[in-house]
mmCIF file as Biopython writes it, N, C-alpha, C and O atoms, coordinates in Angstrom:
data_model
#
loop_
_atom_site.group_PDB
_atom_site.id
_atom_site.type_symbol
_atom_site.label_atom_id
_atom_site.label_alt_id
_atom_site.label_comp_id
_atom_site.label_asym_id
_atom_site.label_entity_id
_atom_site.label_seq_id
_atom_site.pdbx_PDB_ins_code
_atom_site.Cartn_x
_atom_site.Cartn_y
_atom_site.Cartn_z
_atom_site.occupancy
_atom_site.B_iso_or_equiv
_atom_site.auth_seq_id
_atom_site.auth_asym_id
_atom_site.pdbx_PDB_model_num
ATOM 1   N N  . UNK A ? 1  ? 0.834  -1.178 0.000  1.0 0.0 1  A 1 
ATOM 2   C CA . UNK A ? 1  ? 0.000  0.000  0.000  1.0 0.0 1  A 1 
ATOM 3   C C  . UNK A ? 1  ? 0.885  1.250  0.000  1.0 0.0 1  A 1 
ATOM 4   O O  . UNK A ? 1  ? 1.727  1.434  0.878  1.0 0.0 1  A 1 
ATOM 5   N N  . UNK A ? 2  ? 0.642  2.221  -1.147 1.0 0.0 2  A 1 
ATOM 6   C CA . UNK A ? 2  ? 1.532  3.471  -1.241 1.0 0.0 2  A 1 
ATOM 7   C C  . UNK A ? 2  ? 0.705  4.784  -0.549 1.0 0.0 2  A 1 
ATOM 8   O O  . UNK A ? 2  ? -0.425 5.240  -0.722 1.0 0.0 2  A 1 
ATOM 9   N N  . UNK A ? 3  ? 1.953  5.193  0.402  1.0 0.0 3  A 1 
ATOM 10  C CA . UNK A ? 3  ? 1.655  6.488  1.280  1.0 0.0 3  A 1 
ATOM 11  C C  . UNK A ? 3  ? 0.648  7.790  0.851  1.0 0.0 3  A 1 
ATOM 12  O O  . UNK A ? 3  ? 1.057  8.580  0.000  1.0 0.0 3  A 1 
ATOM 13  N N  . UNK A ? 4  ? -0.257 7.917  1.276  1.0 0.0 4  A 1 
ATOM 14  C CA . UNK A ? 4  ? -0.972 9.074  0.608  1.0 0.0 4  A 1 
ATOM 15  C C  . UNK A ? 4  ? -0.001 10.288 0.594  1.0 0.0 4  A 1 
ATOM 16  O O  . UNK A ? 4  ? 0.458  10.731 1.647  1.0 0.0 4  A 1 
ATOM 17  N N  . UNK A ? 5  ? 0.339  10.884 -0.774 1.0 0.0 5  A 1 
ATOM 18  C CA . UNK A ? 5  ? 1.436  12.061 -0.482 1.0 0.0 5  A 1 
ATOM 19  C C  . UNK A ? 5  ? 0.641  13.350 0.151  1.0 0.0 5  A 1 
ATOM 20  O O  . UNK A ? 5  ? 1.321  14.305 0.526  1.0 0.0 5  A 1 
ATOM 21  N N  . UNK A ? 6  ? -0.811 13.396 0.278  1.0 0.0 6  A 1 
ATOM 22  C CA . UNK A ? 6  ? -1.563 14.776 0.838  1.0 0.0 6  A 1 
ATOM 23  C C  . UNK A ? 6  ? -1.247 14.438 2.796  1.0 0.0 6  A 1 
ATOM 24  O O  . UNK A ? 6  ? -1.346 15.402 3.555  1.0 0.0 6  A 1 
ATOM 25  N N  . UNK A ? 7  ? -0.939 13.230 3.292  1.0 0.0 7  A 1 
ATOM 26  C CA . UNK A ? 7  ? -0.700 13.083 4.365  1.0 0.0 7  A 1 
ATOM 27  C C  . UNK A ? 7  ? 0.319  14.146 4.717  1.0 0.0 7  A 1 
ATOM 28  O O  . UNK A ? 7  ? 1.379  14.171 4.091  1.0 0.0 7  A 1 
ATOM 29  N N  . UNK A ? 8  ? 0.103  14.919 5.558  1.0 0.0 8  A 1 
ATOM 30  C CA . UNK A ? 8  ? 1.263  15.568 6.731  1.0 0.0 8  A 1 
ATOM 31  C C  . UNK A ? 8  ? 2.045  14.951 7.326  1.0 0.0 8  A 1 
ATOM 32  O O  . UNK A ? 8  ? 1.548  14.281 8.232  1.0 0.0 8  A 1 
ATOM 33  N N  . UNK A ? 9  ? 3.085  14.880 7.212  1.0 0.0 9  A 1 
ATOM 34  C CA . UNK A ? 9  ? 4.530  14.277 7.946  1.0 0.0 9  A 1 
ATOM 35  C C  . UNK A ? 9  ? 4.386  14.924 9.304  1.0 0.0 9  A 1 
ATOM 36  O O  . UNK A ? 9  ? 4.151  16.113 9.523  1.0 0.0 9  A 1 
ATOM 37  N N  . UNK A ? 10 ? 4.575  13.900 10.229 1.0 0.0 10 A 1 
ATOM 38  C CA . UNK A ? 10 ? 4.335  14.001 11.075 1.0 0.0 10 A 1 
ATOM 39  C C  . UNK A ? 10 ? 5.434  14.648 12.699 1.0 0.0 10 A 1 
ATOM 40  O O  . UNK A ? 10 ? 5.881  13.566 13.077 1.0 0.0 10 A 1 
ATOM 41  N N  . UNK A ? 11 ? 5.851  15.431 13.429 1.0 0.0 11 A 1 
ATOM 42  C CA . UNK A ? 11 ? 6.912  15.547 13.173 1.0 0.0 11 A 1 
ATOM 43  C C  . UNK A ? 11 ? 7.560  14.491 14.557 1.0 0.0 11 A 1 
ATOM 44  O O  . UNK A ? 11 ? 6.587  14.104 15.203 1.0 0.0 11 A 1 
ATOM 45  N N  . UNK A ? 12 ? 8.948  13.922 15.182 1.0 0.0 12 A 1 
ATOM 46  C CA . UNK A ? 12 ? 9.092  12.957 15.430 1.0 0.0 12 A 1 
ATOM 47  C C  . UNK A ? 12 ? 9.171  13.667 17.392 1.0 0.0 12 A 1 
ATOM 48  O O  . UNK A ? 12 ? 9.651  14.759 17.696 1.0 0.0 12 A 1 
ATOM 49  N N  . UNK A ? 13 ? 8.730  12.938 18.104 1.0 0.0 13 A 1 
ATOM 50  C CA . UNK A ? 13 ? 8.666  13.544 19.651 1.0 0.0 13 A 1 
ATOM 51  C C  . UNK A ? 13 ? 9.889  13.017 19.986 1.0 0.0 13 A 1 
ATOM 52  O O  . UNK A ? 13 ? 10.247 11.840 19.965 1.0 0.0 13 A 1 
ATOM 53  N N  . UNK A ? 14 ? 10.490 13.998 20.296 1.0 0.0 14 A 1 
ATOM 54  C CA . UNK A ? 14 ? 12.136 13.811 20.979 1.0 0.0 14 A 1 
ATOM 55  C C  . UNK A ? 14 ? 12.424 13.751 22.671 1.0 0.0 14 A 1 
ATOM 56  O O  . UNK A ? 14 ? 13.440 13.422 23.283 1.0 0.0 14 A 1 
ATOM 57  N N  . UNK A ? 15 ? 11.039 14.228 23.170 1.0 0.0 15 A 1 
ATOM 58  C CA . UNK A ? 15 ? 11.280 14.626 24.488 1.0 0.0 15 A 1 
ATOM 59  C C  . UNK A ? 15 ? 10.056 14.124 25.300 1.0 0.0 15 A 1 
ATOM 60  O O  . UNK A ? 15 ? 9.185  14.972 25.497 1.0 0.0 15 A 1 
ATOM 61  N N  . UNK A ? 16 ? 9.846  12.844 25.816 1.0 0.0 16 A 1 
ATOM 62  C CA . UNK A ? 16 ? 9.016  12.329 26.723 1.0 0.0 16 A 1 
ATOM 63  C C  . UNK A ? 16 ? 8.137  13.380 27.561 1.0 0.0 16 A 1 
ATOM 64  O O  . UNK A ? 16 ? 8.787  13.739 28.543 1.0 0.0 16 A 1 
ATOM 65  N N  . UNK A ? 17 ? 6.800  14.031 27.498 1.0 0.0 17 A 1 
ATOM 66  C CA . UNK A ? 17 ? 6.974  14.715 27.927 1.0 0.0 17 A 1 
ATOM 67  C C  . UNK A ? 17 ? 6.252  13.825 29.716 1.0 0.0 17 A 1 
ATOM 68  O O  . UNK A ? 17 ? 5.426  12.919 29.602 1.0 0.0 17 A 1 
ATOM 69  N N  . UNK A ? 18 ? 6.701  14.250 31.059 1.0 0.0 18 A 1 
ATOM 70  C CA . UNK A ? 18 ? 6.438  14.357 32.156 1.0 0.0 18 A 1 
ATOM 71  C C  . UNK A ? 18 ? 4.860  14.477 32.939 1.0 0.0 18 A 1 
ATOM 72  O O  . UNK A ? 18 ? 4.166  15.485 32.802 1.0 0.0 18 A 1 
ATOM 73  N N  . UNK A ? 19 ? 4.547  13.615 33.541 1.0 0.0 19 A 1 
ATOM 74  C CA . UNK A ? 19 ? 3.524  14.182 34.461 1.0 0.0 19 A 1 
ATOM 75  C C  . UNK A ? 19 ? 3.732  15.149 35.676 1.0 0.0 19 A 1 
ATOM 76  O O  . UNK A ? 19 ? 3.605  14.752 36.834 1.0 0.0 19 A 1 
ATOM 77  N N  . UNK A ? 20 ? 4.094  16.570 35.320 1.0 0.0 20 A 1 
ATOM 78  C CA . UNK A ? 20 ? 4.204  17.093 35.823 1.0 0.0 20 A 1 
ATOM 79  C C  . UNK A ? 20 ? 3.497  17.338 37.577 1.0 0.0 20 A 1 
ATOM 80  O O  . UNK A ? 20 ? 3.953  17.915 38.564 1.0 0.0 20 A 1 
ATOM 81  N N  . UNK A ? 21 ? 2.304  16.644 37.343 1.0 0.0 21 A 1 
ATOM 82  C CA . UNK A ? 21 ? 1.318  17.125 38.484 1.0 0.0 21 A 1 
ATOM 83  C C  . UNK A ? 21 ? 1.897  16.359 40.035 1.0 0.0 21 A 1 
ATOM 84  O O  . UNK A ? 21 ? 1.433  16.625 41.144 1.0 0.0 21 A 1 
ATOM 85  N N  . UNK A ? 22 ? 3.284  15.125 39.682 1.0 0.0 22 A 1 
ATOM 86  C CA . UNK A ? 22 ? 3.623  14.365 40.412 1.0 0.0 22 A 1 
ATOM 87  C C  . UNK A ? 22 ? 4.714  14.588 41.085 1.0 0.0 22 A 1 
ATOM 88  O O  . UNK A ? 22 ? 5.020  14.069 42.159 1.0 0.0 22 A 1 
ATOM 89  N N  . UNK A ? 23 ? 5.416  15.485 40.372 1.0 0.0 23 A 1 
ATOM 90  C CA . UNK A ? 23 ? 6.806  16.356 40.988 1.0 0.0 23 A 1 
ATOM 91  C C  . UNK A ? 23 ? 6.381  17.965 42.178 1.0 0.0 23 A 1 
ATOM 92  O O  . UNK A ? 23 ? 5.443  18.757 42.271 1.0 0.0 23 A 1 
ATOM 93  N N  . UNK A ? 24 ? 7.496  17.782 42.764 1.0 0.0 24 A 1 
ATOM 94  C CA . UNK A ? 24 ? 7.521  18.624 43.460 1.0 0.0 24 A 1 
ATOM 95  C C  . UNK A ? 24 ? 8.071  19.830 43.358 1.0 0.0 24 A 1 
ATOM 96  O O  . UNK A ? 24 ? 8.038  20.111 42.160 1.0 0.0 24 A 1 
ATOM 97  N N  . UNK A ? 25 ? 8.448  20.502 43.825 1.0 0.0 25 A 1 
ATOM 98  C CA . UNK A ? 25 ? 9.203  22.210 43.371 1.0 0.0 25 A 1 
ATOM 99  C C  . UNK A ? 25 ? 10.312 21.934 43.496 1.0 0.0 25 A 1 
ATOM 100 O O  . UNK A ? 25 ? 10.779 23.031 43.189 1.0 0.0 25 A 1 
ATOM 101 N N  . UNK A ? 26 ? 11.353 21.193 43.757 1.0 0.0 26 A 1 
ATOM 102 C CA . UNK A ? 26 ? 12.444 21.280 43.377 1.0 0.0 26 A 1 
ATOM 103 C C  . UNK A ? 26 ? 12.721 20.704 42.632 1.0 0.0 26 A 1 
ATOM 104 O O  . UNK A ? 26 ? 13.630 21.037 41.872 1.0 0.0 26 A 1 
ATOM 105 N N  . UNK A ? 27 ? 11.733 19.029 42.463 1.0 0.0 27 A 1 
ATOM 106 C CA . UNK A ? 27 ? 12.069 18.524 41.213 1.0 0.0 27 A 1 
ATOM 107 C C  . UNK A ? 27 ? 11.887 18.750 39.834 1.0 0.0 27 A 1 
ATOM 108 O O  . UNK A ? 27 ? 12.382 18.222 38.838 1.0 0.0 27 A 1 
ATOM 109 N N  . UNK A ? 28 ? 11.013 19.711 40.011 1.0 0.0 28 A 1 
ATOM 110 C CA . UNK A ? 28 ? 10.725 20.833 38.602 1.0 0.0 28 A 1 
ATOM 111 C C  . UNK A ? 28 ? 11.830 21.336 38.855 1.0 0.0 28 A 1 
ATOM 112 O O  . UNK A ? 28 ? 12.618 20.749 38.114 1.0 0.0 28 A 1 
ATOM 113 N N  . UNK A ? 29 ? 12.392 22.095 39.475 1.0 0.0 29 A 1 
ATOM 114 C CA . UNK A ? 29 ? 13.873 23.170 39.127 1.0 0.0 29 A 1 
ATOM 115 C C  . UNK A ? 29 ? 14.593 22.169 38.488 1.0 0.0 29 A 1 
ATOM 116 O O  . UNK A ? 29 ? 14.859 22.199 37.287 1.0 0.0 29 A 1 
ATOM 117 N N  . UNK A ? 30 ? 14.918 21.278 39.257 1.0 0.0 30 A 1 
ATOM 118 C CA . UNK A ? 30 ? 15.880 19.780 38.934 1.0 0.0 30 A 1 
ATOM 119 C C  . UNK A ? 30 ? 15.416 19.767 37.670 1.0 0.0 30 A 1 
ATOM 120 O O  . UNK A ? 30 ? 16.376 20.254 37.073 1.0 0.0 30 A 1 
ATOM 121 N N  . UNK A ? 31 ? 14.285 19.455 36.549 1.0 0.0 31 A 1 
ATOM 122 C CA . UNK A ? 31 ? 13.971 19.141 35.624 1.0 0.0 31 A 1 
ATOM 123 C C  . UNK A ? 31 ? 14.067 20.327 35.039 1.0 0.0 31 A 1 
ATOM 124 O O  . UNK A ? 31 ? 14.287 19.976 33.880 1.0 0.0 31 A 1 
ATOM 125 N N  . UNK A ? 32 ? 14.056 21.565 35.029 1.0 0.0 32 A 1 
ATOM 126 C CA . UNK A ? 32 ? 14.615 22.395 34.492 1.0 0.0 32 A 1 
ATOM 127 C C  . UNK A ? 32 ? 15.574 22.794 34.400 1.0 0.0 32 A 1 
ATOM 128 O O  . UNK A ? 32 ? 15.701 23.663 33.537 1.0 0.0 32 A 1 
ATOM 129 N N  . UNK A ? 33 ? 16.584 22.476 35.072 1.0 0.0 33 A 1 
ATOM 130 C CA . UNK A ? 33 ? 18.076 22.319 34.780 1.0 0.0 33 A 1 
ATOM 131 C C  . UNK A ? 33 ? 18.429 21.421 34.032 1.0 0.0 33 A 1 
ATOM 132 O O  . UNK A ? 33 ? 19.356 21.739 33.288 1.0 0.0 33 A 1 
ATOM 133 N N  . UNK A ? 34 ? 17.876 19.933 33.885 1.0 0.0 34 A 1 
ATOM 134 C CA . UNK A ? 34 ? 18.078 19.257 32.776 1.0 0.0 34 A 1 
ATOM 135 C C  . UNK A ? 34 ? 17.682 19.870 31.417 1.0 0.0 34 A 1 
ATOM 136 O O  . UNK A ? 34 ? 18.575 19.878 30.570 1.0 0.0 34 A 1 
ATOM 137 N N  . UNK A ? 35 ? 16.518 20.370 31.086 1.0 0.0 35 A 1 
ATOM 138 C CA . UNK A ? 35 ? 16.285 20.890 29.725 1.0 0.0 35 A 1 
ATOM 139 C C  . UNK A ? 35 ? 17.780 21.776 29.665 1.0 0.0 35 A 1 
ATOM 140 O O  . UNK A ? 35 ? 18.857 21.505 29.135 1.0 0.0 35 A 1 
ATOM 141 N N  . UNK A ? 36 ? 17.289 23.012 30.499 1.0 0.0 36 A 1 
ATOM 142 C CA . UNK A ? 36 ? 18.764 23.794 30.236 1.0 0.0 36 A 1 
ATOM 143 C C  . UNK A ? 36 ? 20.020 23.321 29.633 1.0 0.0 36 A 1 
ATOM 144 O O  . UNK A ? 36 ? 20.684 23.807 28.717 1.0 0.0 36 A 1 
ATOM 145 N N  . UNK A ? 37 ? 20.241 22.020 30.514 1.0 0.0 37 A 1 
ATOM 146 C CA . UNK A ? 37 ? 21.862 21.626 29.976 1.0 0.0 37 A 1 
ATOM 147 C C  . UNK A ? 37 ? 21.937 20.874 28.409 1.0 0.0 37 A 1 
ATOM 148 O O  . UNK A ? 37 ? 22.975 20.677 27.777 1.0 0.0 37 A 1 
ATOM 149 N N  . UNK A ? 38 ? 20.094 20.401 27.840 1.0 0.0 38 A 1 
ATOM 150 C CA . UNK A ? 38 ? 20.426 19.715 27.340 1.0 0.0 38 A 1 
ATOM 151 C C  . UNK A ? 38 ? 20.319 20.882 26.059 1.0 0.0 38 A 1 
ATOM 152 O O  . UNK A ? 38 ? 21.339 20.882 25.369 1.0 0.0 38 A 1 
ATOM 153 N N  . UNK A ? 39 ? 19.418 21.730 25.685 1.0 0.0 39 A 1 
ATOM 154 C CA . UNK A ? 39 ? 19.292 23.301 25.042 1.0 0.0 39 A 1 
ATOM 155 C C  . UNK A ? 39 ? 20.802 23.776 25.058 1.0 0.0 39 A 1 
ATOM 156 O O  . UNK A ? 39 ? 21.059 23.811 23.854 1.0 0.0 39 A 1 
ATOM 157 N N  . UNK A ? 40 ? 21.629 24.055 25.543 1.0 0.0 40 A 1 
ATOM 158 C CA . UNK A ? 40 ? 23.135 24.097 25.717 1.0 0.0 40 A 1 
ATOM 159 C C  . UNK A ? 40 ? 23.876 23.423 24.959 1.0 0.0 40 A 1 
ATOM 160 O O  . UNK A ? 40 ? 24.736 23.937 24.244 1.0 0.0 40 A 1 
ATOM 161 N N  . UNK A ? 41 ? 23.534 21.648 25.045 1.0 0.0 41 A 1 
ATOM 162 C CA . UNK A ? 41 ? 24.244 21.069 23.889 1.0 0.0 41 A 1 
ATOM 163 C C  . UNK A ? 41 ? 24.457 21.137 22.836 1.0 0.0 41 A 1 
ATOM 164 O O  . UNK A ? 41 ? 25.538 21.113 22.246 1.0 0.0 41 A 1 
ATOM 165 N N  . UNK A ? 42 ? 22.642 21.306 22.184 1.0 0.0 42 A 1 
ATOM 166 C CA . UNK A ? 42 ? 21.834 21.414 20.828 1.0 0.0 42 A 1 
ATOM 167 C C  . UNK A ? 42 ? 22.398 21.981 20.322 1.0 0.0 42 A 1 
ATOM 168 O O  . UNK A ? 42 ? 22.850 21.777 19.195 1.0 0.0 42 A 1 
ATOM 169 N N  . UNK A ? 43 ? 22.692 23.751 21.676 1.0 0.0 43 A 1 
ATOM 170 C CA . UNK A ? 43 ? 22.797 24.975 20.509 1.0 0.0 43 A 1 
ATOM 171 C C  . UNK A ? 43 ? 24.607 25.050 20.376 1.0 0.0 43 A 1 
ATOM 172 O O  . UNK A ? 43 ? 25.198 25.959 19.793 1.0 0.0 43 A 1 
ATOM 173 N N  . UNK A ? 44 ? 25.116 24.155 20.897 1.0 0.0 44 A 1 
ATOM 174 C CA . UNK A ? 44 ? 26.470 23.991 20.801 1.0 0.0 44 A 1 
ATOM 175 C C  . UNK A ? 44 ? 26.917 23.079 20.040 1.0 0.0 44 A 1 
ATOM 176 O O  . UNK A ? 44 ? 28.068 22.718 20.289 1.0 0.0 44 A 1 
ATOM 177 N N  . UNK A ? 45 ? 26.217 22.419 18.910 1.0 0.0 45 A 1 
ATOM 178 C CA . UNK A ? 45 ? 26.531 21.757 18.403 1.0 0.0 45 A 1 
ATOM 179 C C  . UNK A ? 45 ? 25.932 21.882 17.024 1.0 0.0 45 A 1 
ATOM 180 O O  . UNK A ? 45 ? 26.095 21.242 15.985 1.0 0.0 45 A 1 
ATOM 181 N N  . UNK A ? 46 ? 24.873 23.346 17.494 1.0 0.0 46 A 1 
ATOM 182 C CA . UNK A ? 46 ? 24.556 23.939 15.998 1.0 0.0 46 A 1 
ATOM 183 C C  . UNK A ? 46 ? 25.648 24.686 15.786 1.0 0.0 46 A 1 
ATOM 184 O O  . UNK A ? 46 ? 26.123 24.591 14.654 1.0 0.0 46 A 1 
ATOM 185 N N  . UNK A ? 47 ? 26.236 25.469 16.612 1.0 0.0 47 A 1 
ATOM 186 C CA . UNK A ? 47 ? 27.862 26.147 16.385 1.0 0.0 47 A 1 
ATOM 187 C C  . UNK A ? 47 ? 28.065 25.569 15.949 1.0 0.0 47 A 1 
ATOM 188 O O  . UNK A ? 47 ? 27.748 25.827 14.788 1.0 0.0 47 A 1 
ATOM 189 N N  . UNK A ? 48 ? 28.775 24.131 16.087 1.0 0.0 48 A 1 
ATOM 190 C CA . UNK A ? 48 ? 29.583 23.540 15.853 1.0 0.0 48 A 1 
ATOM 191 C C  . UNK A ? 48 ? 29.453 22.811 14.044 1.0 0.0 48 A 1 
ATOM 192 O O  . UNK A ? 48 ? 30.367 22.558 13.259 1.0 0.0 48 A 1 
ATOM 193 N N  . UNK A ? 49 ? 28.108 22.662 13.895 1.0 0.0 49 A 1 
ATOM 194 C CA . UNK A ? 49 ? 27.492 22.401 12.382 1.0 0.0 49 A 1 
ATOM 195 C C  . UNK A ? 49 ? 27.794 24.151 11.551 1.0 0.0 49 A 1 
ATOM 196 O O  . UNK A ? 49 ? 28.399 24.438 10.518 1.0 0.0 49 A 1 
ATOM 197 N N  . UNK A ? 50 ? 27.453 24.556 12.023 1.0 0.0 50 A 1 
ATOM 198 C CA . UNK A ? 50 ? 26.876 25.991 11.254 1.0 0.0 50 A 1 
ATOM 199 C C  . UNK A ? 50 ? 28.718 26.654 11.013 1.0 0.0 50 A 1 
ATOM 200 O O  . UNK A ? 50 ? 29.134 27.146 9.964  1.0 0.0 50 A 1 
ATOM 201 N N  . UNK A ? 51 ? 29.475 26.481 12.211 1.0 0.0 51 A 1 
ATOM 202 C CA . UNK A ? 51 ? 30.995 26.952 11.278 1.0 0.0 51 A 1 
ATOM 203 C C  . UNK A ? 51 ? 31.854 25.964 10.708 1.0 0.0 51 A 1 
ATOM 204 O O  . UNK A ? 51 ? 33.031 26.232 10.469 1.0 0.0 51 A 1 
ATOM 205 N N  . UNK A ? 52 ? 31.336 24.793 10.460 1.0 0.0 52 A 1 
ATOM 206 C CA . UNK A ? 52 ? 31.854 23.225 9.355  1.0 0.0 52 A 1 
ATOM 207 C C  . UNK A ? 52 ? 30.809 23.777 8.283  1.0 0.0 52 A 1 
ATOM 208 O O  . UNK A ? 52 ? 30.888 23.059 7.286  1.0 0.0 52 A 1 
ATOM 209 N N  . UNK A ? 53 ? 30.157 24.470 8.168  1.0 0.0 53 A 1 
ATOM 210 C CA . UNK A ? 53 ? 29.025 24.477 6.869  1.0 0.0 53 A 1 
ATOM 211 C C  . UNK A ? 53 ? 29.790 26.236 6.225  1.0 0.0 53 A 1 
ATOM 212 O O  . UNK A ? 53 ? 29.616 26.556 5.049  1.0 0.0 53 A 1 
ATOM 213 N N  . UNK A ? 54 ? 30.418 26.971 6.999  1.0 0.0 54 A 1 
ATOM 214 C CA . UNK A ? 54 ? 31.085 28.203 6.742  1.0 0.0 54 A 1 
ATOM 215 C C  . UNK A ? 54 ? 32.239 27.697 6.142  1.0 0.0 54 A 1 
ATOM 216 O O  . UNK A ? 54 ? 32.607 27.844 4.977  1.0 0.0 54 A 1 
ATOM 217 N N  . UNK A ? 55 ? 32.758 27.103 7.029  1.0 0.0 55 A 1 
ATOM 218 C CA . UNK A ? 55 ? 34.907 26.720 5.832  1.0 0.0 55 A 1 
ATOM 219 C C  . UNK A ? 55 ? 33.970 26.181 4.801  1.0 0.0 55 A 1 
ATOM 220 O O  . UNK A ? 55 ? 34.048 26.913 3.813  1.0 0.0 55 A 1 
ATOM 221 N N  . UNK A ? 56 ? 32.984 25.059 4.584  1.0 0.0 56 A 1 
ATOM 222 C CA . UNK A ? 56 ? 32.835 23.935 3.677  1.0 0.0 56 A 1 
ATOM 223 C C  . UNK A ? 56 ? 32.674 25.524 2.498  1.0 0.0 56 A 1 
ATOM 224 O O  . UNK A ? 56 ? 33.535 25.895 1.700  1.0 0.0 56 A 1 
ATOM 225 N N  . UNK A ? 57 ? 31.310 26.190 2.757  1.0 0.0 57 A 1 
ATOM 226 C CA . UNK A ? 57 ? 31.734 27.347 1.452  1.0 0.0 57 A 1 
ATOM 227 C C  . UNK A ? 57 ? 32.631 28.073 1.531  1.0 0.0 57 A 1 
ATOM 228 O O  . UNK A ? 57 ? 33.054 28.185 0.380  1.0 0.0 57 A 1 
ATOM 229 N N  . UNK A ? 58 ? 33.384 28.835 2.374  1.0 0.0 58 A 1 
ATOM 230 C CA . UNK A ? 58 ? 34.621 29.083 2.099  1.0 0.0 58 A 1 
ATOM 231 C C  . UNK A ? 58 ? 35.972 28.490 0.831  1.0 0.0 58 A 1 
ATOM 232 O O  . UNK A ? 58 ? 36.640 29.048 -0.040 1.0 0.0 58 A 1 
ATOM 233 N N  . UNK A ? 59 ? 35.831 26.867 1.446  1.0 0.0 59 A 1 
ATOM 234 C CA . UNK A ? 59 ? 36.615 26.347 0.585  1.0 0.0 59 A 1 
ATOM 235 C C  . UNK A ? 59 ? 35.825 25.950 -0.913 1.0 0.0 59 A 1 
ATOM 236 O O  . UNK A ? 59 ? 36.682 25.425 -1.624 1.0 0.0 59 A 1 
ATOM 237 N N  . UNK A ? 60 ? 34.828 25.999 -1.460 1.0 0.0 60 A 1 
ATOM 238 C CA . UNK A ? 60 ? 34.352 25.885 -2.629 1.0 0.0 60 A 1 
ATOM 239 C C  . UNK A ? 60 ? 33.336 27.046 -2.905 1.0 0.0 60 A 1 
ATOM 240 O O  . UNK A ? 60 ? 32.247 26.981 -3.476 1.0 0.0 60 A 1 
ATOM 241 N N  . UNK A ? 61 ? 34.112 28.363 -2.231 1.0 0.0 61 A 1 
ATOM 242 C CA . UNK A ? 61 ? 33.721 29.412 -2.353 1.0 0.0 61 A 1 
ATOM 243 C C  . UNK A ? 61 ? 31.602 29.535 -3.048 1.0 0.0 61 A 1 
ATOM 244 O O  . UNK A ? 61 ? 31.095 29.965 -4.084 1.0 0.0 61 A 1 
ATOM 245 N N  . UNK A ? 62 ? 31.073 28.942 -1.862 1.0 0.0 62 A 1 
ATOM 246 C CA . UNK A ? 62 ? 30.016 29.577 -2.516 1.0 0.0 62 A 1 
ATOM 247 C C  . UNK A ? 62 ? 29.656 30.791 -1.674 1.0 0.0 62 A 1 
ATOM 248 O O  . UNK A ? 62 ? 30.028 31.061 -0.532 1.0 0.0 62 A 1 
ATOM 249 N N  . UNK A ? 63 ? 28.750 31.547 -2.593 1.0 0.0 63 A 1 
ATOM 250 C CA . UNK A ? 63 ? 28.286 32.677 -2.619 1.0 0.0 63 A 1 
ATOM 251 C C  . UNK A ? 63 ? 27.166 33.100 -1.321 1.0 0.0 63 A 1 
ATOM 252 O O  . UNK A ? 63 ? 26.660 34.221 -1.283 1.0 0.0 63 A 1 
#
């Protein structure tokens, strides 16, 4: 059976989300320090993509 192409792609859940109503106030801070550190990585490793994607045109000079 072939995929209906009018279907919406769906997009993929990366992040379990929590029953919040079961934590307590610090373990929310606690769990918000985890997002934090992990938002930190992401965007440190979009640096890390985004100036390998700068030399890459640099060196085949695109525009």
């Amino acid at each position: 059976m072939a995929e209906d192409e009018d279907t919406p792609v769906r997009k993929r859940i990366r992040l379990e989300k929590l029953v919040l109503d079961t934590l307590g106030i610090d373990e929310l801070r606690d769990y918000i320090d985890e997002l934090k550190a992990e938002i930190a990585r992401v965007e440190a490793d979009i640096g890390r993509k985004q100036n390998h994607r700068s030399a890459a045109d640099a060196f085949f000079k695109r525009p």
